[in-house]
Each structure stands twice: as C-alpha cells, then as structure tokens.
C-alpha atoms as an extended CHARMM CRD file, in Angstrom:
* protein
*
       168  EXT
         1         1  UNK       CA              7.4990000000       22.1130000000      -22.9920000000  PROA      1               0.0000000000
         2         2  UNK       CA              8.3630000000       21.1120000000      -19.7230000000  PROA      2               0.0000000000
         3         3  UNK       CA              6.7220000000       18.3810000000      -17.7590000000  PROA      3               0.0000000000
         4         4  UNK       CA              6.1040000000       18.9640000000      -14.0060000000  PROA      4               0.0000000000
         5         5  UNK       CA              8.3730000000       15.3530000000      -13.5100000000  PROA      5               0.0000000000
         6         6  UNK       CA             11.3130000000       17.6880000000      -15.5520000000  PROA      6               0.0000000000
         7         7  UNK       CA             11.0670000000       20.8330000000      -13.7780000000  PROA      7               0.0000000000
         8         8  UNK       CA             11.1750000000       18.2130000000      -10.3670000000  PROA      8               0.0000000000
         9         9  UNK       CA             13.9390000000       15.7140000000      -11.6180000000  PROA      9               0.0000000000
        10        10  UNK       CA             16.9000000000       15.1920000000      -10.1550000000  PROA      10              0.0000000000
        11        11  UNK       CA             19.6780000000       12.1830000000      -10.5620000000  PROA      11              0.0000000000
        12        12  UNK       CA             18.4480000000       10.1530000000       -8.3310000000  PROA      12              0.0000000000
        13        13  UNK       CA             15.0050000000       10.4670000000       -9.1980000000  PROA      13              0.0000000000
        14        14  UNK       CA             13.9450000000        6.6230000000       -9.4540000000  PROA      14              0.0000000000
        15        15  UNK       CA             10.6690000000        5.0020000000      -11.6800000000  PROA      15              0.0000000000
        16        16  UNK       CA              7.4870000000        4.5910000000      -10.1510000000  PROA      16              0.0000000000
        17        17  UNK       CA              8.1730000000        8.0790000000       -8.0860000000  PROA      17              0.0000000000
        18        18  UNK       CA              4.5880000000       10.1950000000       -8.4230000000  PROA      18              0.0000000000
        19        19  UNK       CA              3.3700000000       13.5590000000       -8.6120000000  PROA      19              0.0000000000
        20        20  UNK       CA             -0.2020000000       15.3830000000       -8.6130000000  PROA      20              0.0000000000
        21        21  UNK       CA             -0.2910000000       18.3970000000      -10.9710000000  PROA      21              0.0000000000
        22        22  UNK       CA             -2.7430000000       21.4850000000      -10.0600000000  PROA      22              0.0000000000
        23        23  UNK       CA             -5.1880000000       19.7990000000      -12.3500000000  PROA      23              0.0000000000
        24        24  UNK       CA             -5.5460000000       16.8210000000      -10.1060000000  PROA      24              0.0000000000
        25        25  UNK       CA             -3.9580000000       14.3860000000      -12.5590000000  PROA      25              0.0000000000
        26        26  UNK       CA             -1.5110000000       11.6430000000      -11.1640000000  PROA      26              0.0000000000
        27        27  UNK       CA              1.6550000000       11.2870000000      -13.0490000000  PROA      27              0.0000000000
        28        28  UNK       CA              4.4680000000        8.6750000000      -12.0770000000  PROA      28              0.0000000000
        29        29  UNK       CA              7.8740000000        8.6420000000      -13.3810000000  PROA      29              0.0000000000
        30        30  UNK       CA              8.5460000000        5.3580000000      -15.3600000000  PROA      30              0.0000000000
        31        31  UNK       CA             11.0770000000        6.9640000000      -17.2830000000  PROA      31              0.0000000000
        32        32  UNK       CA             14.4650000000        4.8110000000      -16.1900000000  PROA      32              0.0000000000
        33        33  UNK       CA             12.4420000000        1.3910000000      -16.7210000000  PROA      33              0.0000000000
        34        34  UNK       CA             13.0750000000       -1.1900000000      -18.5030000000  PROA      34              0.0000000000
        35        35  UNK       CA              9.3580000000       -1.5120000000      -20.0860000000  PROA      35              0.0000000000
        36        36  UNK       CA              6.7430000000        0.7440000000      -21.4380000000  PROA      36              0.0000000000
        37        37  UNK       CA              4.1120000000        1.5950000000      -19.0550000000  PROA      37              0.0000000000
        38        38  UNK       CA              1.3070000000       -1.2560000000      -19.5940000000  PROA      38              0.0000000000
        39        39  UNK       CA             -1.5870000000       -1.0850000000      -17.0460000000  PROA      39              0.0000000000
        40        40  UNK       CA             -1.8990000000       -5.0920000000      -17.9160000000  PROA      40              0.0000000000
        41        41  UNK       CA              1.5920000000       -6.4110000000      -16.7560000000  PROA      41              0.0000000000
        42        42  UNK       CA              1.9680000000       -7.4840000000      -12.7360000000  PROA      42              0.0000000000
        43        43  UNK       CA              5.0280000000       -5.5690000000      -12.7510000000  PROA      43              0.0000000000
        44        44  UNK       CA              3.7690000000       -2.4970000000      -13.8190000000  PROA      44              0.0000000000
        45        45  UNK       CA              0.2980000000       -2.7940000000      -12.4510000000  PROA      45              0.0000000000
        46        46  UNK       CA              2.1670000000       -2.8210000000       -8.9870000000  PROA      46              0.0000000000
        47        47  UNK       CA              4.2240000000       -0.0130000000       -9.5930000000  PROA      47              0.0000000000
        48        48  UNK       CA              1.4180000000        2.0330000000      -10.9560000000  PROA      48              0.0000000000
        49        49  UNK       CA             -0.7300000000        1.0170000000       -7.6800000000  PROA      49              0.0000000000
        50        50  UNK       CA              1.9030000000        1.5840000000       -5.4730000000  PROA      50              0.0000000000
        51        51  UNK       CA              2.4370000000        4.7860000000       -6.6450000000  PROA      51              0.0000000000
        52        52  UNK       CA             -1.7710000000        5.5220000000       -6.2150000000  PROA      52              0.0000000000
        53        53  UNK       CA             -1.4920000000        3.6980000000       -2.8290000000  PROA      53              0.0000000000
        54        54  UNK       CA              1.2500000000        6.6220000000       -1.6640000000  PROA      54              0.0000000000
        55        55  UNK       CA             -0.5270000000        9.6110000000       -3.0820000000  PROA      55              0.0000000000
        56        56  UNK       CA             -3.8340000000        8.7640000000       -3.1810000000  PROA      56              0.0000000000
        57        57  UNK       CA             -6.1280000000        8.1430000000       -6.1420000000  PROA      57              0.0000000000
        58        58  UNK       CA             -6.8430000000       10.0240000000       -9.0020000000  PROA      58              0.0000000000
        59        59  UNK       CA             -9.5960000000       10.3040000000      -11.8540000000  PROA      59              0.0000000000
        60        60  UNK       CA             -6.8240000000       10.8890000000      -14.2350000000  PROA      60              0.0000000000
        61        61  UNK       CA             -3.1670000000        8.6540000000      -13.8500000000  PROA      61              0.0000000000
        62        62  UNK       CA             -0.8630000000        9.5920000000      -16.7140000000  PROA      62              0.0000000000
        63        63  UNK       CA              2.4100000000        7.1840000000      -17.0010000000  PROA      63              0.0000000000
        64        64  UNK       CA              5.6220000000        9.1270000000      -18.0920000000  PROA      64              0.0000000000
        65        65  UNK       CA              7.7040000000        7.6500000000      -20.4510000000  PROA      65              0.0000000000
        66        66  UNK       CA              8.6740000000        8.1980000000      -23.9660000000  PROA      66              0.0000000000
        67        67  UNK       CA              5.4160000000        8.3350000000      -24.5960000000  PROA      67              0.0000000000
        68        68  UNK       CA              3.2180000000        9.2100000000      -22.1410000000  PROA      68              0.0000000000
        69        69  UNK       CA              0.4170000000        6.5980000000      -21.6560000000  PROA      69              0.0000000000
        70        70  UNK       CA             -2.6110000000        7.4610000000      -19.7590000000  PROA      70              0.0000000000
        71        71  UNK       CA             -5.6370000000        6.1730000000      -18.4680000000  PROA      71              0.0000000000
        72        72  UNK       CA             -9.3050000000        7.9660000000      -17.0080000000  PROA      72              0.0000000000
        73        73  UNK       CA            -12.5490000000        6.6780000000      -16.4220000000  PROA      73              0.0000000000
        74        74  UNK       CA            -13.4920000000        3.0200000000      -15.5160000000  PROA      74              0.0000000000
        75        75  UNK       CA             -9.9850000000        2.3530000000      -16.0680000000  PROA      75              0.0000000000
        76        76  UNK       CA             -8.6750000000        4.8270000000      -13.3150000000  PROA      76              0.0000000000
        77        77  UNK       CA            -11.1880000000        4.0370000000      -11.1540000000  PROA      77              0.0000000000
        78        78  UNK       CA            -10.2680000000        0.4130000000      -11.6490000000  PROA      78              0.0000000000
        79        79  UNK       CA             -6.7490000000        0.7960000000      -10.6210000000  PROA      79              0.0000000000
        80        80  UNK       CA             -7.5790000000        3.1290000000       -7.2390000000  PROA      80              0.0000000000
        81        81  UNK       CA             -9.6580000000        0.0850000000       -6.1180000000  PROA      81              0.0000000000
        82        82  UNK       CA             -6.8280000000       -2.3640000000       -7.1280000000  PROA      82              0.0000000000
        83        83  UNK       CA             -3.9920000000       -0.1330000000       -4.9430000000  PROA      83              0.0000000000
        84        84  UNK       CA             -5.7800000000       -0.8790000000       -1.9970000000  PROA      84              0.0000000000
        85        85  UNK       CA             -5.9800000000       -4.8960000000       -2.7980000000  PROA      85              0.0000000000
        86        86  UNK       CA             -2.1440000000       -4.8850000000       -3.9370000000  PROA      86              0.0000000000
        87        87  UNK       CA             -0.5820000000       -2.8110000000       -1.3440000000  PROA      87              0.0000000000
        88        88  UNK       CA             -2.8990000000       -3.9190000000        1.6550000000  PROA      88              0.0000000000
        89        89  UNK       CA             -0.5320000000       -3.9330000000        4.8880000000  PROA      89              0.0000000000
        90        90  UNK       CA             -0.3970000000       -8.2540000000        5.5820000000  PROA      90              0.0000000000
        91        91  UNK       CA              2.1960000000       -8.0360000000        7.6070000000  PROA      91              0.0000000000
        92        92  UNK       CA              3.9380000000       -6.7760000000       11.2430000000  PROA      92              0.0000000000
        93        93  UNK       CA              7.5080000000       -6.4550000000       10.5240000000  PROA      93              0.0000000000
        94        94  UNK       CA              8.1420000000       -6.4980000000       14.0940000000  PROA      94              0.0000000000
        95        95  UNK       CA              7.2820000000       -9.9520000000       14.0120000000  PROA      95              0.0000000000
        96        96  UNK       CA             10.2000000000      -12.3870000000       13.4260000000  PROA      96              0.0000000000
        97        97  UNK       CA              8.6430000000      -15.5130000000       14.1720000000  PROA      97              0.0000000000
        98        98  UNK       CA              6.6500000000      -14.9190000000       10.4450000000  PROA      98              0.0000000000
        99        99  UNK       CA             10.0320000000      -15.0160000000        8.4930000000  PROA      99              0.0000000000
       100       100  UNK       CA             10.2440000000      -18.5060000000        7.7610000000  PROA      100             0.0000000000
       101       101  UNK       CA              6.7420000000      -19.5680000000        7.6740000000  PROA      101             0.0000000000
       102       102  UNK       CA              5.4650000000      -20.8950000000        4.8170000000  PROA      102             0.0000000000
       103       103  UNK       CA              1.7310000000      -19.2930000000        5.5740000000  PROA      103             0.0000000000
       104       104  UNK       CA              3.3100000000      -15.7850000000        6.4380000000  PROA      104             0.0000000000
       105       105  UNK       CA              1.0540000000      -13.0550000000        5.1910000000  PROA      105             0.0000000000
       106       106  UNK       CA              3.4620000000      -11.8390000000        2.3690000000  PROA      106             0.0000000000
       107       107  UNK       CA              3.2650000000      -15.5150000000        0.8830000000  PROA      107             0.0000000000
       108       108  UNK       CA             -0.0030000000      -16.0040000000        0.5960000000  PROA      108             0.0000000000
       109       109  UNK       CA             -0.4090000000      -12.5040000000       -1.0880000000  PROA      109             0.0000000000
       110       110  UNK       CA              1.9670000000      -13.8630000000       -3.3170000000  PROA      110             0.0000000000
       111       111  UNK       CA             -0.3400000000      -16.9940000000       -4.2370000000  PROA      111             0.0000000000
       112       112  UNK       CA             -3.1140000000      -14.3350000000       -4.2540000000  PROA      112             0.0000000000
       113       113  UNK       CA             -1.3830000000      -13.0560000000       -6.9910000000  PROA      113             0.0000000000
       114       114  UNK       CA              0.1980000000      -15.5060000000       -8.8970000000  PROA      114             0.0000000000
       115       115  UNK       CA             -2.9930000000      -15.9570000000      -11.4700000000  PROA      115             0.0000000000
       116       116  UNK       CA             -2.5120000000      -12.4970000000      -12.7140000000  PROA      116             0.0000000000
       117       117  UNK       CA             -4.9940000000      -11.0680000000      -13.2010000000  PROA      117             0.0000000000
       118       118  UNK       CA             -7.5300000000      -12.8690000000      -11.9640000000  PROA      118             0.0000000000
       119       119  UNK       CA             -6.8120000000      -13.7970000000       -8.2370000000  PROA      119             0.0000000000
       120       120  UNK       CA             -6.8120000000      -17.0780000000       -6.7970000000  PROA      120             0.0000000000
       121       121  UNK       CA             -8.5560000000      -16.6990000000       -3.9890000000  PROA      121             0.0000000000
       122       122  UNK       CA             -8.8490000000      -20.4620000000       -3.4460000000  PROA      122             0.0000000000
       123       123  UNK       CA             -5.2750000000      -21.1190000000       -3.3060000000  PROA      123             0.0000000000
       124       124  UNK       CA             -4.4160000000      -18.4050000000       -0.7860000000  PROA      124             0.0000000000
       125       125  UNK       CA             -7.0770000000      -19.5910000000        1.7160000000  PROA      125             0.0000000000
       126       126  UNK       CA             -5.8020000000      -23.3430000000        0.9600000000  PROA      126             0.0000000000
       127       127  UNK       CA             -2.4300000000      -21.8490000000        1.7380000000  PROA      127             0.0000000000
       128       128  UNK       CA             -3.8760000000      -20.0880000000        5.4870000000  PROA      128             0.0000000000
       129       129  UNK       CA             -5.8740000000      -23.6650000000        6.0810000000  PROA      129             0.0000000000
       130       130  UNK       CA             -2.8180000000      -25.5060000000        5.6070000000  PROA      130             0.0000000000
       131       131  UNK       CA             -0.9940000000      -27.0060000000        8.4510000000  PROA      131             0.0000000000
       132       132  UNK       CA             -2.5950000000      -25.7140000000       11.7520000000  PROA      132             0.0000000000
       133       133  UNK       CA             -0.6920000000      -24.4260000000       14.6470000000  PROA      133             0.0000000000
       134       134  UNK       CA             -1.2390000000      -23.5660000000       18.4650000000  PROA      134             0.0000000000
       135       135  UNK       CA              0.5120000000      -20.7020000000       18.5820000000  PROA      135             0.0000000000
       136       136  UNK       CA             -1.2390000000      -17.8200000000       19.5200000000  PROA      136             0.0000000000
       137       137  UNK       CA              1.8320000000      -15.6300000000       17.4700000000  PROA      137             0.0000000000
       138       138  UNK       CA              0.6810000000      -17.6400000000       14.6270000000  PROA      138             0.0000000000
       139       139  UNK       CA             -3.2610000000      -18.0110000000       14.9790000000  PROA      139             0.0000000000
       140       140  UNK       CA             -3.3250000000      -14.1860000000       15.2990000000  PROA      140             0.0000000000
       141       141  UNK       CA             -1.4760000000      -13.6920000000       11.8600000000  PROA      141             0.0000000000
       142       142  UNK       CA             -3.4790000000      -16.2350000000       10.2400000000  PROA      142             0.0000000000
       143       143  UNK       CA             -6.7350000000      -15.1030000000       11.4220000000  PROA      143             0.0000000000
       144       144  UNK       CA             -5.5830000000      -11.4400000000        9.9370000000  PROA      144             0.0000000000
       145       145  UNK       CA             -4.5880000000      -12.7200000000        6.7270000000  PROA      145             0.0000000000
       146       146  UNK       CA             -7.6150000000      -14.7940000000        6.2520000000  PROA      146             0.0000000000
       147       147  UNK       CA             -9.3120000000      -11.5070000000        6.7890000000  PROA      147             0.0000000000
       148       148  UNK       CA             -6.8320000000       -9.7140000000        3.8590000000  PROA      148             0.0000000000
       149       149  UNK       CA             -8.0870000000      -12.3880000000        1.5380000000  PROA      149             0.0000000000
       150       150  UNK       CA            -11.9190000000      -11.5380000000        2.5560000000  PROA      150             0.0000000000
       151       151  UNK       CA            -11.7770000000       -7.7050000000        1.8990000000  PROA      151             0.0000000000
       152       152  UNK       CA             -9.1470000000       -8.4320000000       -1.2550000000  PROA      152             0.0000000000
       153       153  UNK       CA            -12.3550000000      -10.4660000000       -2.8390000000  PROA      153             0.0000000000
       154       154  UNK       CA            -15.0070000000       -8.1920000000       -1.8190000000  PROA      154             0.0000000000
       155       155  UNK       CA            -12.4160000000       -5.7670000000       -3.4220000000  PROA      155             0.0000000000
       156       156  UNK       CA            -11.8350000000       -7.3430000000       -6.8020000000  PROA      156             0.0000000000
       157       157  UNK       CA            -15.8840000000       -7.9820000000       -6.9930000000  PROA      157             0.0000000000
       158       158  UNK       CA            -15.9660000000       -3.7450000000       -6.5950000000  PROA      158             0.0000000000
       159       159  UNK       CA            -13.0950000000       -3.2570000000       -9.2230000000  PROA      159             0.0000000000
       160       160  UNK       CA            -15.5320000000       -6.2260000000      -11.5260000000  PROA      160             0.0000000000
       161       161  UNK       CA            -18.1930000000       -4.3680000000      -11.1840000000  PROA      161             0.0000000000
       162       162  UNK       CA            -16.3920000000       -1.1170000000      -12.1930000000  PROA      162             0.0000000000
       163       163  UNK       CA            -15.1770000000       -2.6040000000      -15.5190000000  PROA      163             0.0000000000
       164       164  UNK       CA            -18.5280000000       -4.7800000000      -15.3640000000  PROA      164             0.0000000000
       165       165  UNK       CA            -17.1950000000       -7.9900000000      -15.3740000000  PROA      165             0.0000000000
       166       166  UNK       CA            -13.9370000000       -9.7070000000      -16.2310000000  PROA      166             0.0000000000
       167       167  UNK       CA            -10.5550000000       -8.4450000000      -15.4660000000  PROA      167             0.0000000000
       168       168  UNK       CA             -8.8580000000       -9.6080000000      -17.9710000000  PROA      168             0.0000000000
C-alpha cells in the first residue's frame, strides 16, 4: 500500500519535508537520513519540530522511515509546544551588525540548547548579560533575546507540565 509521502515523492524530495493526511495526522519524510527517527536526539527533535513549526501541530506526528515511528498523546502535545521554543524567530536577518557578535540571538539559542534536553536557561541569560554595549542596534537585539529566553522557559515549564515533570 501506498503511503501519501509515495504517491507525493519526487527526486528531490528531501528529509524532514511534511505532510497532513485527511485524517489530520502529521507525517514527515525522514526517509534519505542518516538515522532512525528518535523523538530524543537534538538532531531529530529539530527536524521533527521544524517540520510541526511549518505545518502546524498535530495530535498525531508519524515519522516515515523504514519503519514508521509515531508518537500521540502527551508526547505529541509535547513536541507542538517544543516547535515553538526551537524554531522561535531570534533574529532580523536584515541586520548585519549581529553577524559577528558573540551575544547575537542565534548564539545564545545555541547555549539555550546545548544541555539537551534540559535547557540552560542560566547560561543563555549569562551569555545576553555579558559584556554591555551602548548601541542602540545592539540594546534592541539584546533586550529581544532576553525576552526569547523568558517565553522559551515559560514554554518548557508548559511542555513539563504536559509530560508532568522532567524532560528527560
């Protein structure tokens, strides 16, 4: 039987590419990738959440591989909330001035992040306190991503409370 990803496939058809079914469930391509769909790897995790981030979330997200891995419930729910945490805009790419700067908004996501799975929160707002500037350009940016890491906890304490507790 064909899938809904193999009536829809073509060659350049890449992993992490998503479609909703008429039954409302969310299934992403990770056929082509180099690892089996696990909902507890960054990698993954952020392809799986980027993929909910562009389509929207679903109570049912099925993973497409060899074997088709999929996840409902607490778990589903879990990973909308994360999308919006992981794929949160931090960033104006218009802005050039951010490139080099070691307190741009993509970096401290990045130290966010780099505790998978739980979040270091402390770090990132270490990382925003860290070597003031006068610069409006800059106090702007920082103010904004002091404000990502705000709504990312208040996030992550929603997506605890959804799998009541730990993330791990």
């Amino acid at each position: 039987m064909l899938s809904i990803l193999d009536k829809n496939r073509t060659s350049d058809t890449v992993p992490g590419e998503a479609v909703r079914d008429p039954s409302g469930i969310l299934t992403i391509d990770c056929r082509g990738c180099s690892q089996q769909p696990d909902v507890c790897d960054i990698q993954c995790l952020t392809c799986i959440t980027g993929a909910v981030h562009r389509t929207g979330g679903a109570d049912r997200i099925r993973m497409s591989a060899e074997r088709d891995y999929e996840i409902s419930g607490k778990a589903s729910e879990a990973v909308c909330l994360l999308s919006d945490v992981l794929h949160k805009p931090v960033c104006d790419p218009r802005s050039p001035e951010c490139g080099g700067c070691e307190r741009r908004p993509t970096a401290v996501h990045s130290a966010l992040w780099a505790t998978f799975p739980e979040p270091s929160f402390a770090a990132a707002r270490q990382l925003v306190r860290r070597n003031p500037t006068d610069g409006s350009v800059c106090t702007s940016c920082l103010q904004r991503t002091a404000s990502m890491i705000d709504a990312s906890e208040a996030q992550i304490n929603r997506v605890r409370t959804c799998l009541g507790g730990d993330l791990r």
